[in-house]
C-alpha positions as a Markdown table, in Angstrom:
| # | Residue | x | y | z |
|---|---|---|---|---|
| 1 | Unk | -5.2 | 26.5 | 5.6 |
| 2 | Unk | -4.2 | 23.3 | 3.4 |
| 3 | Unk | -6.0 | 20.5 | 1.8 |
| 4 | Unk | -5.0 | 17.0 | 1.0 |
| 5 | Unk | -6.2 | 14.0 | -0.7 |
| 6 | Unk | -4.7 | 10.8 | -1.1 |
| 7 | Unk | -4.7 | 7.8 | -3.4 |
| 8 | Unk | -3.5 | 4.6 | -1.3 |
| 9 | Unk | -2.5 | 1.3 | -2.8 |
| 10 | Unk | -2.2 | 2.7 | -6.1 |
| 11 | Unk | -1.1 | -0.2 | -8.3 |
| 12 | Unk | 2.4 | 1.3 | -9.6 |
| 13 | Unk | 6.1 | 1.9 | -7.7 |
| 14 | Unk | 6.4 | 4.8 | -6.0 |
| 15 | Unk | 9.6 | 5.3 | -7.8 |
| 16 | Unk | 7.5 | 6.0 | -11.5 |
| 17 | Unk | 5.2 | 8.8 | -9.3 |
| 18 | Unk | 7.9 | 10.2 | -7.7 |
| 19 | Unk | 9.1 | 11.5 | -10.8 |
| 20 | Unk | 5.6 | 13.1 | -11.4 |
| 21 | Unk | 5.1 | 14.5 | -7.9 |
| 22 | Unk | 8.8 | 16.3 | -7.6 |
| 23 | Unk | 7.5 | 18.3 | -11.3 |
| 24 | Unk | 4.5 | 20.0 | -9.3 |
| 25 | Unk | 5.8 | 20.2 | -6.0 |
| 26 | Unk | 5.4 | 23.9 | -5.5 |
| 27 | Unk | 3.6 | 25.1 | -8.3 |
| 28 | Unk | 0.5 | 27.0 | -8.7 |
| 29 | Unk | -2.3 | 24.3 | -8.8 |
| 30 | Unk | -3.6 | 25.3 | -12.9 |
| 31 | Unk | 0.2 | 25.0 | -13.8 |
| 32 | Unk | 0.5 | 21.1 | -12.2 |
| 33 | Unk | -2.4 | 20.0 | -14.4 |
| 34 | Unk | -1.6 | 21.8 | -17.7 |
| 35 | Unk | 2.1 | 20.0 | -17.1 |
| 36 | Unk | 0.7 | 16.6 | -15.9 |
| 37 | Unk | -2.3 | 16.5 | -18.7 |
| 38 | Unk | 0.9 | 16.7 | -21.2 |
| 39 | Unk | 2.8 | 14.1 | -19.7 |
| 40 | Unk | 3.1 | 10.3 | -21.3 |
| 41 | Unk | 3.3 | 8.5 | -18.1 |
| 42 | Unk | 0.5 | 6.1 | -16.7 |
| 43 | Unk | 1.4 | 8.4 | -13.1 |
| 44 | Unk | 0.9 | 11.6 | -14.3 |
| 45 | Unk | -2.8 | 10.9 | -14.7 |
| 46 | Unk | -3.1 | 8.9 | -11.1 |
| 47 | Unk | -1.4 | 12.3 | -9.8 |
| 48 | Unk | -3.8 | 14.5 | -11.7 |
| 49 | Unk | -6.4 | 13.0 | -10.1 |
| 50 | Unk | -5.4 | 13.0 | -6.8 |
| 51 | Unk | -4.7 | 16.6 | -7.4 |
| 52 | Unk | -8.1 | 17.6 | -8.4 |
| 53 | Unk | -9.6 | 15.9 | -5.2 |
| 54 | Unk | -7.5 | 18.3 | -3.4 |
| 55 | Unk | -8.4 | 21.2 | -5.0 |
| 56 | Unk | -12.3 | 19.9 | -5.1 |
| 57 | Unk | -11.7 | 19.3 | -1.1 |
| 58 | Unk | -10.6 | 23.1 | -1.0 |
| 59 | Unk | -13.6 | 24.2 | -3.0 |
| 60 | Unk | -15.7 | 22.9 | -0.5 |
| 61 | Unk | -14.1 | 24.8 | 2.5 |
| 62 | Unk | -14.9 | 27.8 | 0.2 |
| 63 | Unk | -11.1 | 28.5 | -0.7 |
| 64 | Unk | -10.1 | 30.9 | -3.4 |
| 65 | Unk | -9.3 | 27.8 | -6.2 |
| 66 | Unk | -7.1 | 30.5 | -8.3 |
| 67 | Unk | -5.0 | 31.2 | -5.4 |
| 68 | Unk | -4.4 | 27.8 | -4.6 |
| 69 | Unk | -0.9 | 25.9 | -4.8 |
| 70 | Unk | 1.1 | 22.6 | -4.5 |
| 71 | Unk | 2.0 | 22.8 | -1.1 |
| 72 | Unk | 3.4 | 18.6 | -1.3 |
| 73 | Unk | 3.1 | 16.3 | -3.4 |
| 74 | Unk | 4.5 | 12.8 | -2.5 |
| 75 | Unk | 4.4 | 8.9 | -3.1 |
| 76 | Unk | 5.2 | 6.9 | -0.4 |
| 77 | Unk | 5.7 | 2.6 | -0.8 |
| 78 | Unk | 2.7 | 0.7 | 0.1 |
| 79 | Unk | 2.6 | -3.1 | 0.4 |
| 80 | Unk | 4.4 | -5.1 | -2.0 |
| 81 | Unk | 2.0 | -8.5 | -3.5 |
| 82 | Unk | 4.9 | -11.1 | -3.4 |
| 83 | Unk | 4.6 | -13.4 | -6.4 |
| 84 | Unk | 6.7 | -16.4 | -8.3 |
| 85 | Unk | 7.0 | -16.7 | -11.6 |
| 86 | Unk | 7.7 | -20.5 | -12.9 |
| 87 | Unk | 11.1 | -20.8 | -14.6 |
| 88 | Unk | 12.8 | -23.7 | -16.2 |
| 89 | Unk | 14.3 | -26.4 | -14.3 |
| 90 | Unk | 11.9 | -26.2 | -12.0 |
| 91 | Unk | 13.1 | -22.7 | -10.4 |
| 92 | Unk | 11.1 | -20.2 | -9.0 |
| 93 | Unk | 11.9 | -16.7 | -9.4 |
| 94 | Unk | 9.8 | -13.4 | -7.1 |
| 95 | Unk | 7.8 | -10.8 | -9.1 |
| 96 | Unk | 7.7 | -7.8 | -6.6 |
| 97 | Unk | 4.2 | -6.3 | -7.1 |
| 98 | Unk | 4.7 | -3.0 | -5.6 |
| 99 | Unk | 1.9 | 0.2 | -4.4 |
| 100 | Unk | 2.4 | 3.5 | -3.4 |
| 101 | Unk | 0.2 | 5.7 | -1.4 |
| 102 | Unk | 0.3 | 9.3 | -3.0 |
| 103 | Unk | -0.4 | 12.5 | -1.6 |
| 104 | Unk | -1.4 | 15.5 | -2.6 |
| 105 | Unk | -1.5 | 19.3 | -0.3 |
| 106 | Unk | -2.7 | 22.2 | -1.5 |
| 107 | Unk | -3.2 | 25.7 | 0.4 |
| 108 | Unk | -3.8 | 28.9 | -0.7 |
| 109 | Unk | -1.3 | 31.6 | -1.2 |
């Protein structure tokens, strides 16, 4: 049996939490957290916490949390907010706003 959670339109590029979810993919679920509680980027704590819902979504199916594992973890792109930023001579130039929708399955071993 697996578990998921997901975080959608979550105001940063999927290419940052990419970088966060490919370090947990697979790992035992008290493993991901110790190694995403240490990390300095703003996605490693949007993936923690996407990561506890999951495992708080298995506790409520009354899974065996110390079994449990990283099944996948992924970000996928979400809209982009399409802004302009003035510049001189009266030139406009796009400031791509971008989300990511990230995903989180865990499942006991």
């Amino acid at each position: 049996m697996a578990w998921r959670a997901v975080h959608r339109f979550a105001r940063i590029s999927p290419r940052k939490v990419k970088l966060m979810t490919d370090l947990i993919r697979g790992r035992d679920v008290q493993d991901a957290l110790n190694v995403l509680k240490f990390m300095p980027q703003r996605a490693a704590v949007l993936v923690s916490q996407v990561l506890t819902s999951a495992v708080a979504n298995a506790n409520e199916a009354e899974a065996d949390v110390d079994k449990l594992y990283v099944e996948t973890a992924k970000a996928d792109e979400g809209p982009t907010m399409k802004r302009f930023r003035p510049k001189d001579r009266g030139r406009a130039h796009p400031i791509m706003k971008r989300t990511s929708h990230i995903t989180v399955v865990v499942e006991e071993e």
